[in-house]
N, C-alpha and C positions, 0 to 999 in steps of 0.2 A: 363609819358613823352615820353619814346619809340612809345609808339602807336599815339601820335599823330604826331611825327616825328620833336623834338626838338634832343632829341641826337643822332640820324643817323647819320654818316659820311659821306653820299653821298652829293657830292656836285654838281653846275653843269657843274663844269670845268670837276668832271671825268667823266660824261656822255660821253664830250663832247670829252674826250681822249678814252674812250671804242669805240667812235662812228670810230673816226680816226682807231684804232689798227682794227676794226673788217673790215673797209673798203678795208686797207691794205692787212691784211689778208684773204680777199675775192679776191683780184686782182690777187695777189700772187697765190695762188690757181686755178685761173683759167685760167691763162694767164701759167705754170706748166700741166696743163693738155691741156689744146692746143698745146701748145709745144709735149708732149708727144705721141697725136692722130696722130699729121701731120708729126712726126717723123716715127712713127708705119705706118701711111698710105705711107708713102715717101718709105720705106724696103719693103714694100707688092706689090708696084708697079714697085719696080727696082729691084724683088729677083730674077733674070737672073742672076744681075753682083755687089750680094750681098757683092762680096768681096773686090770688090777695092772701095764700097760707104763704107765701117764701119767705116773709118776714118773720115767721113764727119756725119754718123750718129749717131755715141757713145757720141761725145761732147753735141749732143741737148737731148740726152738721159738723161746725166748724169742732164743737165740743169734744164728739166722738172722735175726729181724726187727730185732733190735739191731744186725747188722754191716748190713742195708742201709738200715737207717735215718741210721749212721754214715758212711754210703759218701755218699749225700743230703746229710745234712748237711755234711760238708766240701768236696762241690763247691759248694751253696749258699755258705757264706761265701765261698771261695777268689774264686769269678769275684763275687763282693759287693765283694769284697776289692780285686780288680783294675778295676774300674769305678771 
């Protein structure tokens, strides 16, 4: 019965919730490192008067490493989830 795929729990609602979580979790992740790059390029290009931009630049810092932190984390649980 398993092998021809009668008692399998996959349905195709949860495809269709993996499809969303993995989407999300790609956006997350990418839009986190763009954040990050143009942050990193923004310091590199104004490190003359590095000190009076770090209040300007620490917030998108923190931004970027929190959305791909978050992106991490919930494909972590997600496929924890589905095992």
């Amino acid at each position: 019965m398993i092998q021809k795929g009668f008692l399998t729990k996959v349905t195709k609602r949860d495809l269709k919730d993996t499809r969303y979580v993995s989407i999300a979790s790609q956006s997350m992740l990418y839009l986190g490192i763009v954040i990050l790059i143009s942050a990193l390029i923004y310091m590199i290009s104004n490190f003359a008067k590095a000190d009076s931009i770090i209040s300007i630049w620490l917030p998108f810092m923190i931004t970027g490493v929190f959305l791909v932190f978050m992106s991490q984390m919930i494909r972590w649980k997600y496929i924890r989830l589905e095992r």
